[in-house]
C-alpha positions in Angstrom: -3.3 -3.0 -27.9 -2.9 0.2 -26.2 -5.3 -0.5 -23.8 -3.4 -3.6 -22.9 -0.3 -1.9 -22.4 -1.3 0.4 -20.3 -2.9 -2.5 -18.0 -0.1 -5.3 -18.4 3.0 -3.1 -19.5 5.9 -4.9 -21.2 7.6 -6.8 -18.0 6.5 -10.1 -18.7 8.2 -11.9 -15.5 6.9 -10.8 -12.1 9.4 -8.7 -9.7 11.2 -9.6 -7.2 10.7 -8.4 -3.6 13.3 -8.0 -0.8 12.4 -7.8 2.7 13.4 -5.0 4.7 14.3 -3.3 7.9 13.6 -0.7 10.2 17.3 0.6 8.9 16.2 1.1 5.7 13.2 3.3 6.6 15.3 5.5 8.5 17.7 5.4 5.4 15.2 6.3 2.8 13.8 9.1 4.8 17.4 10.4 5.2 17.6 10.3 1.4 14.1 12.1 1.4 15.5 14.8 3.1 19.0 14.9 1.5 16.9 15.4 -1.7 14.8 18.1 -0.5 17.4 20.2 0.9 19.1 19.6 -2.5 16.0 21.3 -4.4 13.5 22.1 -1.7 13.1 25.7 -4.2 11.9 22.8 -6.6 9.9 21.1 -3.9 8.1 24.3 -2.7 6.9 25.0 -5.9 6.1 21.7 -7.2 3.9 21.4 -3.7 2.3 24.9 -3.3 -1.0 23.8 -5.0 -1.6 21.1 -1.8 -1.7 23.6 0.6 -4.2 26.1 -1.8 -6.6 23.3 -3.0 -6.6 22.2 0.6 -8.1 25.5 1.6 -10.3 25.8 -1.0 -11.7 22.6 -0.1 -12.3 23.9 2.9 -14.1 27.1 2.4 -16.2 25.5 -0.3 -17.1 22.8 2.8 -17.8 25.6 5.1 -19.6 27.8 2.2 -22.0 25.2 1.7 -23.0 24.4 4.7 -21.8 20.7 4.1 -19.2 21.4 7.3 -19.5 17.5 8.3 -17.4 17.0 4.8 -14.7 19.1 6.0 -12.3 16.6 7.8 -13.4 13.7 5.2 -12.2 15.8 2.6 -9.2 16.8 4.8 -8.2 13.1 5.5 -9.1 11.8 2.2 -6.9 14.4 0.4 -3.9 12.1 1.5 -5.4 9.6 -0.6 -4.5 10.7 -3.8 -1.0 12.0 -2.6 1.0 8.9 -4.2 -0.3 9.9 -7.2 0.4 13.9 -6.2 3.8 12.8 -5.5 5.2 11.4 -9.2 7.1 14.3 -9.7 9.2 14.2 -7.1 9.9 10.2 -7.9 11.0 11.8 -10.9 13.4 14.2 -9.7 14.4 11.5 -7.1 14.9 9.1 -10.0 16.9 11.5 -12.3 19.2 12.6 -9.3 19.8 8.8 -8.5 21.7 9.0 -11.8 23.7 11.8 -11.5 21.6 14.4 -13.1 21.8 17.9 -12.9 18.3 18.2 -12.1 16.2 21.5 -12.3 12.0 21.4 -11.3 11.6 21.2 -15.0 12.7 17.5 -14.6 9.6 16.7 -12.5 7.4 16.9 -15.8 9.2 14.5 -17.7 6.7 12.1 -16.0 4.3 12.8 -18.3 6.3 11.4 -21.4 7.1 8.8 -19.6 5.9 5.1 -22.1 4.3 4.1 -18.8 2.0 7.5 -18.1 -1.3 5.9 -19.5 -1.0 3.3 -16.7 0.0 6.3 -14.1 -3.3 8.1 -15.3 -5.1 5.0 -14.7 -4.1 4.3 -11.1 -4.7 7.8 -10.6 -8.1 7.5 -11.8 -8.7 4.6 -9.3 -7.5 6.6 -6.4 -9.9 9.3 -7.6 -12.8 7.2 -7.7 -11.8 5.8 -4.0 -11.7 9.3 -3.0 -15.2 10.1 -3.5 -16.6 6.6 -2.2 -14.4 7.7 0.6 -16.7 11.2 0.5 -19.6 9.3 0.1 -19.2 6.9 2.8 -18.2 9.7 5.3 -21.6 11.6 4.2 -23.3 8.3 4.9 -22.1 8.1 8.0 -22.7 11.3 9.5 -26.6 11.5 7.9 -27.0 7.8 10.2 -25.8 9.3 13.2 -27.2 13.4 13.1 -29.3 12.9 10.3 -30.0 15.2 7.3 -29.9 18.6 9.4 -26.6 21.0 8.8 -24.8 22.3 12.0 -25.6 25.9 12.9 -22.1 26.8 13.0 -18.6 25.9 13.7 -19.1 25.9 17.5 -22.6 24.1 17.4 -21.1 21.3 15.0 -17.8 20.6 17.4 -20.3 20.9 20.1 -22.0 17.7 18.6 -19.1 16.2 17.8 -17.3 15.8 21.0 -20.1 16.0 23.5 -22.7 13.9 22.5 -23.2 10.0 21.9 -24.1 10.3 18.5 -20.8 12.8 18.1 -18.5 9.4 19.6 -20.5 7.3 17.4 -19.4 9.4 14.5 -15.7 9.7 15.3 -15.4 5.7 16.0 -17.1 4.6 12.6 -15.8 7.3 10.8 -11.8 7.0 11.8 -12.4 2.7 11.9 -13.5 3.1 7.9 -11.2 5.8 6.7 -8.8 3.3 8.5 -9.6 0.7 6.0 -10.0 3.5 3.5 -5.9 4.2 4.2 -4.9 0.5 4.7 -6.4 -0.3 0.7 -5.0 2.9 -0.5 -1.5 2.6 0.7 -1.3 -1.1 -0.3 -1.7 -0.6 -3.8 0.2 1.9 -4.2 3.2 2.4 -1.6 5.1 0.8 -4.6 2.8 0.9 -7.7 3.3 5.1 -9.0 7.3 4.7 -8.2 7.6 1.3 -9.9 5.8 2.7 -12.9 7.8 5.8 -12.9 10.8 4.0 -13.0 9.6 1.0 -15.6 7.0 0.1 -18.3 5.3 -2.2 -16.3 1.6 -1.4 -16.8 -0.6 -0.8 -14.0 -1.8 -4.4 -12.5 1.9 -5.6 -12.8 2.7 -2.4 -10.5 -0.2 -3.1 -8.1 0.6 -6.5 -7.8 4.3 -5.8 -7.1 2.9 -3.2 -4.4 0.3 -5.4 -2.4 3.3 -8.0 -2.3 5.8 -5.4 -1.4 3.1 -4.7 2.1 2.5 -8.8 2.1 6.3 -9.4 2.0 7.1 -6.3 4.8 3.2 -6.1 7.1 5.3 -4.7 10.0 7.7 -2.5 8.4 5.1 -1.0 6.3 3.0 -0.7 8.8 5.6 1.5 10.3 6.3 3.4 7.2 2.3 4.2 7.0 2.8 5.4 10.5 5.4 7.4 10.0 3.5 9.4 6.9 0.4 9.7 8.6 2.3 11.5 11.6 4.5 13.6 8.9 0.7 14.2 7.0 -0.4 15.8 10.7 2.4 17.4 11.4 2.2 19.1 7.7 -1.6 19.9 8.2 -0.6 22.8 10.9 -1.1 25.4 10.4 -3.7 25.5 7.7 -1.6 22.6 6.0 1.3 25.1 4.9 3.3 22.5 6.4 2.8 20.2 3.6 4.6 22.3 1.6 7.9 20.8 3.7 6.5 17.0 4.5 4.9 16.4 1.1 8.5 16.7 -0.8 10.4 14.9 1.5 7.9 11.4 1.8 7.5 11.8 -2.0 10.7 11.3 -2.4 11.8 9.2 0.7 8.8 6.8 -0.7 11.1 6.4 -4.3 14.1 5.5 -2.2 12.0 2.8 0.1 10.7 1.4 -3.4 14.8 1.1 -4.4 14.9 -0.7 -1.1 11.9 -3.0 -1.7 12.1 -3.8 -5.4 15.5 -5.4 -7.2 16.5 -3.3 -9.7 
């Protein structure tokens, strides 16, 4: 039975789905950053891990001399930032109500009756993560083989100079594309619906992928907009993120309020 629950919830009608505008992207992102500037001491601290593990990644990359993992690992890390971001639905949510919310509100997630079906999605994006890693590796052993780069210079050198080095770039960027496109569909809605509801997680998924189905231009939009925010927030040495991450996490909660009737 528990099992169940945590895969069918307790909402046994499906959701309804409103389509939306361009206007309300620029609204939710307004929210986003009314709610940031509201608690952005909250943000910060709730988001000062990203930036950290980021550069761990990265050393360990470097230290390894596994350097061609370094921007799979970079890009990929935004695949588990719905699931990073749960928190700050959270605050979002408890604000919405009028709340006198502190950054101690952010871990009320994890009594929520619908956190074994949050776990769960975040287990999937985990496991797409390091297909995503594995993929990447593939890819770069198929086009410069098994030997490591010399160094920074000699790798970038390869990279951006040679054939094999355009070959890499095209396959690699075409299937983190899809990658990105899989990851954002089933869960541009998914983490905040269940953070607002019992819904368990197929219900949520569902409700996402017909959230994108209903919207394909708008949320195509809305993926542009985070993956310029993500970029932007990756410089310098992804401190950035520190600002970005807070305000899509919780501009994302009010596009779900947009996209799903209450």
């Amino acid at each position: 039975m528990a099992h169940s629950h945590v895969i069918v919830g307790t909402t046994p009608t499906p959701l309804t789905v409103r389509r939306i505008g361009w206007a309300d992207l620029k609204d939710a992102l307004a929210h986003g950053v009314d709610d940031f500037l509201v608690m952005p001491s909250h943000a910060v601290l709730l988001c000062v891990i990203y930036p950290i593990v980021a550069l761990i990644l990265g050393r360990l990359t470097m230290g390894y001399d596994v350097l061609s993992l370094f921007f799979p690992l970079a890009a990929g890390f935004a695949l588990l930032g719905p699931f990073a971001a749960v928190g700050f639905y959270e605050v979002s949510r408890q604000r919405e109500q009028g709340r006198d919310v502190s950054w101690r509100e952010a871990f009320d997630v994890f009594h929520s009756p619908s956190f074994g079906a949050i776990a769960a999605l975040a287990i999937l994006l985990l496991l797409i993560f390091f297909v995503w890693l594995a993929v990447a590796q593939a890819v770069y052993v198929a086009t410069f083989g098994y030997a490591p780069a010399a160094s920074i210079p000699d790798f970038l050198d390869q990279v951006f100079t040679t054939r094999s080095g355009l070959l890499l770039i095209m396959l690699g960027n075409g299937i983190g594309f899809v990658f990105a496109v899989v990851v954002f569909t089933i869960s541009v809605v998914s983490f905040p619906l269940l953070v607002d509801r019992d819904v368990g997680a197929a219900p949520a998924v569902l409700t996402s992928i017909r959230a994108v189905l209903a919207n394909p231009v708008i949320m195509a939009l809305w993926g542009l907009i985070v993956v310029g925010l993500l970029l932007i927030g990756s410089l310098p040495f992804f401190f950035g993120l520190t600002v970005v991450l807070p305000i899509l996490g919780h501009a994302t909660w009010h596009l779900y309020r947009k996209v799903v009737e209450a």
